[in-house]
N, C-alpha and C positions, 0 to 999 in steps of 0.2 A: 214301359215301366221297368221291364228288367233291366236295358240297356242303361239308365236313369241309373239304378242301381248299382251295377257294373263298374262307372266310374264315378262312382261316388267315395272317395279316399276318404280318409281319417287321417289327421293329423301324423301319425305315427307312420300308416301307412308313406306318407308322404314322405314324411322323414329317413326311411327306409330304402325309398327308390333314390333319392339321392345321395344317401350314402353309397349304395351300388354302384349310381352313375359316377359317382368321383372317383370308387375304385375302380373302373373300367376305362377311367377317360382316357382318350388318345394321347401319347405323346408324340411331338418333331424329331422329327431327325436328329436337327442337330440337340435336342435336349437327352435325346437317348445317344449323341454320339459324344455329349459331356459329361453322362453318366456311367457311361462305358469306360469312358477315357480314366477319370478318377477310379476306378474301380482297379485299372491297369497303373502297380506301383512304380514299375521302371519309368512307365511312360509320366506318370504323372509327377515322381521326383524330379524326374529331368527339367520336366516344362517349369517348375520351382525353381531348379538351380538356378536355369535360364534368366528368368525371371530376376531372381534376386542377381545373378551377375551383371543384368544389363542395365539395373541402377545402379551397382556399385561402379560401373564406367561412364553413368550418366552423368553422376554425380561425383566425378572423381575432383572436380575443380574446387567443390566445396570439403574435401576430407583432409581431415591435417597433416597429408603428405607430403615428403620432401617435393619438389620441382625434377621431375625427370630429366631437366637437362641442366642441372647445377653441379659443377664442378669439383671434385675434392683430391684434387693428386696429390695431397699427403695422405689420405687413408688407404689409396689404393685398392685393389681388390681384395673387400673386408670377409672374410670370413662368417657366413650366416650360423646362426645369430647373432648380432650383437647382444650386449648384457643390458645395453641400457633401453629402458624403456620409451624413453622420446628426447629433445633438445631442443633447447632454441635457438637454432641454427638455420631457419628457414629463410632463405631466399626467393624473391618471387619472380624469378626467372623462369622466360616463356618465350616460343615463337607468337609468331600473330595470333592471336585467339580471337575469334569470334566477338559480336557485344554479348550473347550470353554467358559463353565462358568467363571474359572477364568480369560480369556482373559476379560469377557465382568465386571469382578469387579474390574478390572486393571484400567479399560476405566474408567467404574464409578467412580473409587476413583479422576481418572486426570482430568472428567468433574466436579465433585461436590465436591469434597473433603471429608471434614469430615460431611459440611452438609446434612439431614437429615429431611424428615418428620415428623410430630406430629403422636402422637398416635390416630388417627382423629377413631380409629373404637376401643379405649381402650385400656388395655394392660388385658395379665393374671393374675393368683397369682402369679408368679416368675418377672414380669414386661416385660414380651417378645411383641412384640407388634402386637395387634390382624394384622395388614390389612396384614404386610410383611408376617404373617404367611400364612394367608388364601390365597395368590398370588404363595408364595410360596410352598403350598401345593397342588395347584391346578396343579404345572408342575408334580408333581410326580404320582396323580391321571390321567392326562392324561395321561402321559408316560405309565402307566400299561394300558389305554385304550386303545391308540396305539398297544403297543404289542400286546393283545389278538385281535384288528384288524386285523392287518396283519397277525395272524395266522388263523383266521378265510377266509380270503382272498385268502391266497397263498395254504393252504392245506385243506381247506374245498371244496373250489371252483373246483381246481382238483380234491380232492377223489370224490368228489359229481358228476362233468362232468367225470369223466372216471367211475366209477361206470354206471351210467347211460346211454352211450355211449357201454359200452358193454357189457350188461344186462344179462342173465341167468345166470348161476352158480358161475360167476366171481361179478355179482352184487347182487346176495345171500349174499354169502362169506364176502364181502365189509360190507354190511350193518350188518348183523350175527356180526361183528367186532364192528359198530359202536354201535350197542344193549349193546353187551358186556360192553363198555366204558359207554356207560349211566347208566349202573347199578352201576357202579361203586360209592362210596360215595364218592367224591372229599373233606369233609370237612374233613376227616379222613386221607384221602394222604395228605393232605397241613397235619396237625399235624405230620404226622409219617416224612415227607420229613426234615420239621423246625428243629424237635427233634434231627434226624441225623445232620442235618445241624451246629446244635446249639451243639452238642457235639464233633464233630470234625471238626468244624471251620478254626480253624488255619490249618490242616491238607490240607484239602481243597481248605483254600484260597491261599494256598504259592506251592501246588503242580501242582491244576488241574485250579484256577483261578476261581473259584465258590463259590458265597457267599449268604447271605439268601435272597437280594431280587432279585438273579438272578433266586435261582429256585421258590422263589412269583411270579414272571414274565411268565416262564414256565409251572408253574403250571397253573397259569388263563388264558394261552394261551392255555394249551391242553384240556380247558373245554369249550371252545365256540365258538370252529370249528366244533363240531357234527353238530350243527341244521342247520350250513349252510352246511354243505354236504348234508343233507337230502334235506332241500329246491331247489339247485342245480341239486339234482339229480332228483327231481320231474319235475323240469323246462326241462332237458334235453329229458328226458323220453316221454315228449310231444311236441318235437321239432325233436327227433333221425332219424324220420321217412318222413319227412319235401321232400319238391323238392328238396330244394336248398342244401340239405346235400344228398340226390341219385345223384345230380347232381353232387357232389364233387366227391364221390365214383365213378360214370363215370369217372370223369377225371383223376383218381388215384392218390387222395392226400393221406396224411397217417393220421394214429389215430391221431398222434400229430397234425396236420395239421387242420383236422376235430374240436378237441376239441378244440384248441387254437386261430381258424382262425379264426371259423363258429359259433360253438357252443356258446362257452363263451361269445364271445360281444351281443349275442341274448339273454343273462341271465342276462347281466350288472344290468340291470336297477333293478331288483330284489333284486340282491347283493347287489345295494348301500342302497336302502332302508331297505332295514335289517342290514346294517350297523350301518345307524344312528339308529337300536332300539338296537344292542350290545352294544352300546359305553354305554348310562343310565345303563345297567346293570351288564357291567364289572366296572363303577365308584360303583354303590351302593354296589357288591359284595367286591371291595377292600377294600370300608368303611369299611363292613362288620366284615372283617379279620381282619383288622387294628383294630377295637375297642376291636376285642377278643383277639389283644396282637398277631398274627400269621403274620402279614403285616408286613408293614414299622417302622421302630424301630427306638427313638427316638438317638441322636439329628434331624436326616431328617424332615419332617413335611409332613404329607396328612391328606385329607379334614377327615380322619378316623381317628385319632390322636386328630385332633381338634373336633369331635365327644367325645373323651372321657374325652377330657379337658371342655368339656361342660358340660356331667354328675357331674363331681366331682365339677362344680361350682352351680350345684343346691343343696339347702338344705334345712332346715325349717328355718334359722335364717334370709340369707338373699338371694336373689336370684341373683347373677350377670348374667343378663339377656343380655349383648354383646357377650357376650362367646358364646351363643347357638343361638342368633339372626343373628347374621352375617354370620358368615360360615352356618348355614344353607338357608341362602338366595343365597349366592353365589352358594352354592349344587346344592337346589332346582330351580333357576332361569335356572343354566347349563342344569343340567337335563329337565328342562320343555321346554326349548329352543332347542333341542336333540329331542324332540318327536315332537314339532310342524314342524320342519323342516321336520323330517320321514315321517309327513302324507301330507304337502305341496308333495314331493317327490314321495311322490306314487299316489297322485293325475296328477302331471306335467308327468310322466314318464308312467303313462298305457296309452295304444294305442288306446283304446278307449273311451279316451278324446277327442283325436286330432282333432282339428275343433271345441272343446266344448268351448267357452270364458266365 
C-alpha cells in the first residue's frame, strides 16, 4: 500500500519532473560543438563572411557585372572609383561557360539587360574591370579548393581509416606508399603533366576529353590527400582498440561496416578541421601555379592571374596601386577568414571543452 502510494504522482507533480528532465536533458556533440561555435565571434563571423562570399561567386553569372574579359583600351587603367554609378555598356562576353552558367547569364541579360556596374574597384591596362574579375576569379580559385577537398575527404579519409583499422604489414605497406608520394616533387609533375598536355592538346581534348585544367585539378587533388590519410590513420590507431569497436566485432559487422559506421564519424571532427586549414593552402598553391604561367590560362581569370596582373602593374614610374590592393584583400581576407574559422572549430569540436563556456 505504501509503495501504491509512493508513486502515485499528481498532475503537478508530473509536471515538475518533466520540467527537470528537459532541463537536464543531454545534448550531442555536435549540437554543443554549434553552440560553442556561435558563442565564438571571430569564429562565427568568419563562417558568415565565408558564407555570404561563396554565393556572391556562386552567383556571380547572375549580378549585373561588367564581363571580366571585355575589352576597353580607350579607358585604360581607370582610376577607382569611377563617379558613375552603372552603364549600359555590357557586353556578354565569355569563355566556354558551363550550361548552368550560361543559364544564369541568360537570366541576367532578361533581368538587367545591357545595364552594368561602374568600375567602382578600377579597371586594368586593357580596361577589363577590376571587381568582375576579382568575383570572378574567386569561383575558379574555389573550384580548385573544392576539388582537392573532396579528394582529400573521399581518399584520404578511407586510405587513412582502412590503413589504420588494419594495421601491420598491410598498414606498413600503405604508408611505405604514402612516403613514396611525398618524396615525390609535385612542382616537376604539374610541368612534365602541362608540357604533355600542352603539346597534344587537341589530341586529348577531341579523343579522351581531357584538358589543362582538368589535370590542374587532378594534380592538386593528388597532393593534399597524403596529410589527411596520415592524420586519419593516427586518429584510428587510437580508437581501433576502443569497447565500442570490440563491441562491433562481437556483433559481426564487417571491415566496411567498422570503418564507415564507427570509426569515421569518431574522426569527423578532426577532418573538418583540417579541412578548413587545406582549403588556405590549396588557394595559395593555385596562386602559386597560376603566376608561374602552369595554372589557369587566360581568357578564364583566378585570384593567381590577377596576382600577375599586379606585378606588371608595379613599376618606378607609376604605381597602379588597385591592381594589387584589391585582389589582395579579397585573398587575404578569404584566407584569414579560413583560419579563424579552423581554430573557432577546433576549439567548438574537442571534447574536452564541453561544459567549457
Amino acid at each position: 500500500m505504501n509503495a501504491r502510494k509512493r508513486w502515485d504522482f499528481g498532475h503537478q507533480d508530473t509536471e515538475r519532473l518533466l520540467a527537470e528532465a528537459l532541463h537536464y536533458r543531454g545534448e550531442s556533440l555536435w549540437n554543443d560543438a554549434w553552440r560553442r561555435l556561435r558563442r565564438n565571434r571571430a569564429a562565427w563571423w568568419s563562417l558568415l563572411f565565408l558564407v555570404a562570399f561563396g554565393a556572391l561567386s556562386f552567383f556571380a553569372p547572375l549580378l549585373p557585372l561588367p564581363s571580366p574579359v571585355t575589352l576597353h583600351l580607350d579607358a585604360g587603367e581607370a582610376t577607382p572609383p569611377e563617379l558613375e554609378f552603372g552603364n549600359h555598356d555590357y557586353e556578354p562576353e565569355y569563355w566556354d561557360l558551363n550550361a548552368l552558367d550560361n543559364g544564369m547569364v541568360s537570366l541576367r541579360q532578361s533581368v538587367f539587360g545591357d545595364w552594368q556596374t561602374g568600375a567602382w574597384m578600377g579597371r586594368d591596362g586593357t580596361g577589363r574591370d577590376l571587381m568582375s574579375r576579382i568575383i570572378w576569379g574567386s569561383r575558379t580559385s574555389i573550384l580548385v579548393a573544392i576539388a582537392a577537398t573532396l579528394c582529400s575527404l573521399v581518399i584520404g579519409v578511407t586510405y587513412g581509416a582502412f590503413s589504420g583499422l588494419m594495421g601491420g604489414r598491410v598498414d606498413n605497406l600503405m604508408m611505405r606508399i604514402v612516403d613514396v608520394l611525398y618524396s615525390v616533387p609535385f612542382i616537376f609533375i604539374v610541368i612534365f603533366l602541362i608540357t604533355i598536355v600542352n603539346e597534344y592538346r587537341t589530341e586529348l581534348e577531341d579523343n579522351f576529353g581531357i584538358d589543362r585544367e582538368l589535370v590542374f585539378f587532378v594534380v592538386i587533388g593528388a597532393i593534399y590527400w597524403l596529410t589527411m590519410a596520415r592524420v586519419v590513420r593516427g586518429q584510428v590507431l587510437s580508437l581501433k582498440h576502443s569497447e565500442f569497436i570490440e563491441a562491433a566485432r562481437v556483433l559481426g559487422a564487417s571491415t566496411a561496416r567498422i570503418l564507415f559506421a564507427h570509426l569515421v564519424p569518431n574522426v569527423l571532427s578532426i577532418v573538418i578541421v583540417y579541412l578548413t586549414l587545406t582549403i588556405p593552402a590549396v588557394m595559395l598553391f593555385e596562386a602559386f601555379l597560376s603566376f608561374l604561367g602552369l595554372g589557369i590560362e587566360p581568357p578564364k581569370v583566378s585570384w593567381g592571374l590577377l596576382a600577375v596582373d599586379g606585378t606588371e602593374a608595379i613599376n618606378p614610374i607609376y604605381l597602379f596601386w588597385w591592381l594589387v590592393l584589391f585582389p589582395a584583400m579579397a585573398m587575404g581576407s578569404t584566407l584569414l577568414a579560413l583560419n579563424v574559422l579552423g581554430d573557432g572549430l577546433r576549439d567548438a569540436l574537442d571534447p574536452k571543452m564541453r561544459g567549457k563556456d
